[in-house]
C-alpha positions as a printed Julia matrix, in Angstrom:
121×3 Matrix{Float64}:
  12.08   -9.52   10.65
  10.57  -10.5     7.39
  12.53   -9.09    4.78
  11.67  -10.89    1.95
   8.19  -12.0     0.21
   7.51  -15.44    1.07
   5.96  -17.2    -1.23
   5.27  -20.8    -0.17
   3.97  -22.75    2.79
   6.9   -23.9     3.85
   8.64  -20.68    4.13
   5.93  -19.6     6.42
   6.28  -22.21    8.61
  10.1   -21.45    8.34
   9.67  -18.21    9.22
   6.77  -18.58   11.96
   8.75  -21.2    13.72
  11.79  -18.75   13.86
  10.04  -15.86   16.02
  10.62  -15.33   19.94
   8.77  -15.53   21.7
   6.87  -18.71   19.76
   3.39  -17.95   18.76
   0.39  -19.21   20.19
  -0.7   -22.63   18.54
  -3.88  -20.39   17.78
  -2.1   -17.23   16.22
   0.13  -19.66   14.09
  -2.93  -21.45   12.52
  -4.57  -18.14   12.03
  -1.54  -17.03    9.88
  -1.4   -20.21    8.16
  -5.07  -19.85    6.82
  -4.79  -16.51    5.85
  -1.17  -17.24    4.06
  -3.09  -20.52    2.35
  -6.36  -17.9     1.56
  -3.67  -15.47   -0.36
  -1.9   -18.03   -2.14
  -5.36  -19.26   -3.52
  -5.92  -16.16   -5.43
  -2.0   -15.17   -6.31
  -2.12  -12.3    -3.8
   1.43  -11.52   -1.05
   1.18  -12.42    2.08
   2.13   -9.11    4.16
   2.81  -10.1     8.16
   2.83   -6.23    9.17
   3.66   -2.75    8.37
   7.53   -3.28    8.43
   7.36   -6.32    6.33
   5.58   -4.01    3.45
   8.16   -1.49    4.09
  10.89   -3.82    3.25
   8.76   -5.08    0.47
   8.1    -1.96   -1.05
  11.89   -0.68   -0.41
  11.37    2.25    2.24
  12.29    2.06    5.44
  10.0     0.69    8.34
   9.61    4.42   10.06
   8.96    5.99    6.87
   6.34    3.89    6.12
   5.09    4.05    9.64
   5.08    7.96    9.62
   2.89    8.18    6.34
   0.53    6.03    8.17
   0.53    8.17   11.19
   0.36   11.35    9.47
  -0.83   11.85    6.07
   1.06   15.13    5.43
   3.99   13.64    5.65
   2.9    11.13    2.77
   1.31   13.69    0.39
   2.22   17.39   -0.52
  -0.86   19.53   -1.09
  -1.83   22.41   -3.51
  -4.09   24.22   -5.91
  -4.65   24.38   -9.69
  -6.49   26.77  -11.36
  -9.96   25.4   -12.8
 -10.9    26.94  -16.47
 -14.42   28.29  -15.26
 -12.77   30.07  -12.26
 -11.79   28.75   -8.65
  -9.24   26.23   -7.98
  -9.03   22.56   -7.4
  -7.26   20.94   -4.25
  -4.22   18.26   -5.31
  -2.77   15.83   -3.03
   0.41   14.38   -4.36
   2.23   11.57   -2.71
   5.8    11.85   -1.67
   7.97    9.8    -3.86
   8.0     7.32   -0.82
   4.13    7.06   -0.69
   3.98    6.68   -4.42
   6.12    3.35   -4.31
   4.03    1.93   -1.81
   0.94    2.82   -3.93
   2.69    1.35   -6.92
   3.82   -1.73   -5.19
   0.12   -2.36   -3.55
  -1.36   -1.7    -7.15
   0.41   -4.07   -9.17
   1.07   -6.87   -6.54
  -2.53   -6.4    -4.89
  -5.23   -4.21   -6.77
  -4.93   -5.74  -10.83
  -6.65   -8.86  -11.0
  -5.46   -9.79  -14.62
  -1.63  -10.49  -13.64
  -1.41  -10.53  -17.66
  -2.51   -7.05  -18.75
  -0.56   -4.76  -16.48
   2.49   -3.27  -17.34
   5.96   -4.26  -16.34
   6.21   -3.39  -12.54
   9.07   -0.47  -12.03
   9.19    1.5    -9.29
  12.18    3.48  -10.13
């Protein structure tokens, strides 16, 4: 399992090359593209749910349960509005908020240069 971000070609390849079964020559050049697509425009390369578990720092089942079932990932609950009634808040879990963090700065902001030191404790 990918534990790690990889961040060149040739750790790909290093990495493709180690799994067993081998890949198809097909699935191997499809994962090659899309690696060579992200590192075009500066953007991780993510091979599946448990490698952005381990990326983000939760653990694989966590990550897998949040995607599964939403109320484990957020807590839910009202706030009074000023002109009467109440408005519905879902909150992520701390969890669910690293993953959110991690996907917005290393994903979502375009301008590498203008967000804010990435923390997610």
């Amino acid at each position: 399992m990918v534990e790690r971000t990889i961040s060149t070609e040739s750790q790909l390849k290093e990495f493709l090359d180690s799994i067993n079964p081998t890949l198809s020559i097909e699935y191997y050049e499809i994962q090659l593209s899309s690696f060579q697509k992200l590192e075009k425009n500066d953007l991780p390369y993510i091979l599946n749910v448990n490698h952005l578990a381990n990326l983000c720092e939760i653990s694989p089942p966590q990550l897998h349960l949040f995607v599964s079932n939403k109320r484990k990932a957020y807590s839910t609950f009202k706030l009074p509005k000023k002109r009467g009634g109440f408005r519905k808040i879902d909150a992520p879990s701390k969890n669910m908020k690293l993953v959110q963090r991690w996907i917005l700065y290393k994903i979502l902001y375009l301008n590498r240069s203008a967000i804010p030191p990435y923390t997610l404790h």
